[in-house]
C-alpha positions as CSV (number, residue, x, y, z in Angstrom):
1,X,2.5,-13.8,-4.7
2,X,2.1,-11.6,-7.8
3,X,3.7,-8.1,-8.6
4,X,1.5,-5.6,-10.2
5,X,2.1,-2.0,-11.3
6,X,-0.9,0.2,-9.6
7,X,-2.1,3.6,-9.3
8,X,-2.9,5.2,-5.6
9,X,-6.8,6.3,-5.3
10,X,-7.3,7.1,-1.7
11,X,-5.7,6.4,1.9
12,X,-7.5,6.2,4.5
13,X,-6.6,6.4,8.4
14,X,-7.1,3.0,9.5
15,X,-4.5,1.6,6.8
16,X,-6.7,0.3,4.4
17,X,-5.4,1.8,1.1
18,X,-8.0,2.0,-2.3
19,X,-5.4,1.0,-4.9
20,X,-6.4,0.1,-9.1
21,X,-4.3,-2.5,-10.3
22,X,-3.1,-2.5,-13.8
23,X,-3.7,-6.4,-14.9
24,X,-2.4,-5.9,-18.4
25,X,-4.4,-6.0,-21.9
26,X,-5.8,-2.8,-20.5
27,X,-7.7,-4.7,-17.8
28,X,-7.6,-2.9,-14.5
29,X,-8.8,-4.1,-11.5
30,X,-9.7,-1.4,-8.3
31,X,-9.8,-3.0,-4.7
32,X,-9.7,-1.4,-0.7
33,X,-6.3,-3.0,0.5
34,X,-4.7,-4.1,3.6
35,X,-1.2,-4.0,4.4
36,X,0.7,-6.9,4.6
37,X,2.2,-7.7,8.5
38,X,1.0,-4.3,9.6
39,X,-0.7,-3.8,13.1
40,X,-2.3,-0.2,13.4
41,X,-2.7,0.4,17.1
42,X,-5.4,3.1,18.0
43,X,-4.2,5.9,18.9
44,X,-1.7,5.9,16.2
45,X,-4.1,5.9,13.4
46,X,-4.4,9.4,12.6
47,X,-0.2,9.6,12.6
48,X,-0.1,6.3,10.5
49,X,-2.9,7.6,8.1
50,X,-1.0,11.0,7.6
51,X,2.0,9.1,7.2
52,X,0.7,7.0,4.6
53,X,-1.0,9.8,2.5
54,X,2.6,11.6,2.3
55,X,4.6,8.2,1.3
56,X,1.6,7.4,-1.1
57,X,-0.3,10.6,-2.9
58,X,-3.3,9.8,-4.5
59,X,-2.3,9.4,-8.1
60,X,1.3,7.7,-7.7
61,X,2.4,5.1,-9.6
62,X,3.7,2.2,-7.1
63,X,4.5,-1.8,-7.4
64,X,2.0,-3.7,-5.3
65,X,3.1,-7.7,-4.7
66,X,-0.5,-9.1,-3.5
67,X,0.0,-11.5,-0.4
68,X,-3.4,-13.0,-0.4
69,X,-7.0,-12.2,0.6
70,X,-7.8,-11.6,4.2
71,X,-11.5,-12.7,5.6
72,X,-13.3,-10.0,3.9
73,X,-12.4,-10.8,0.3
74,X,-9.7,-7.6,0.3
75,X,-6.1,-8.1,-1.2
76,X,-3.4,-8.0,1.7
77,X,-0.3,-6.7,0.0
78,X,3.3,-4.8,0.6
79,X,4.3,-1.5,-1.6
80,X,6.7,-0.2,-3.3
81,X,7.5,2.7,-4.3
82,X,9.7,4.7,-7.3
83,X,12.5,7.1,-6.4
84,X,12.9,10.6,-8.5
85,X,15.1,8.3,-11.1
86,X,12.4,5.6,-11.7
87,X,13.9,2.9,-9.3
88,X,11.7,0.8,-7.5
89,X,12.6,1.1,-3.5
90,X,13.6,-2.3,-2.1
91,X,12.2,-1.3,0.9
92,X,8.2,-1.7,1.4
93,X,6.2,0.9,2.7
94,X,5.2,-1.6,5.0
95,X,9.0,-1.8,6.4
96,X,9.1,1.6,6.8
97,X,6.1,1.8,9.0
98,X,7.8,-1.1,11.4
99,X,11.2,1.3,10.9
100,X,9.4,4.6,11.9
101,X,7.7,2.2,14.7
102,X,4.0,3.3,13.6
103,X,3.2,-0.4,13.4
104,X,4.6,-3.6,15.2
């Protein structure tokens, strides 16, 4: 598992979040994401994707630890994001979705 700072470029309904991971030496690195233990169940897509785009605004700065790759080649990772102060949350946005039971 590795940690990377990233930047938020798009959320989309179905989960699948377009993140650009900073790699260091000014190398960045932009990939379509899955979330890590996360089951999106149909007809709680929309609420799940709207959920998502308020947790993670296009443009925030988050920590990403990458999982692995799923069957399609696309990183599978949990998020993390920074409170007001500049703490990182030790809860995962992928907890929270299990917590507000959006996912299973």
């Amino acid at each position: 598992m590795y940690t990377f700072k990233a930047i938020i470029n798009r959320v989309m309904p179905n989960g699948i979040i377009n993140i650009t991971f900073d790699l260091g030496f000014h190398e960045k690195y932009t990939s379509n994401c899955m979330l890590h233990n996360i089951a999106i169940l149909g007809d709680k897509e929309e609420k799940v994707g709207q959920y998502l785009r308020e947790m993670l605004p296009v443009g925030s700065l988050v920590y990403v630890n990458s999982v692995k790759l799923d069957t399609h080649g696309r990183p599978i990772v949990k998020i993390f994001t920074f409170f007001e102060n500049g703490m990182v949350d030790k809860i995962s946005v992928n907890d929270y979705l299990i917590m507000e039971n959006l996912s299973w």
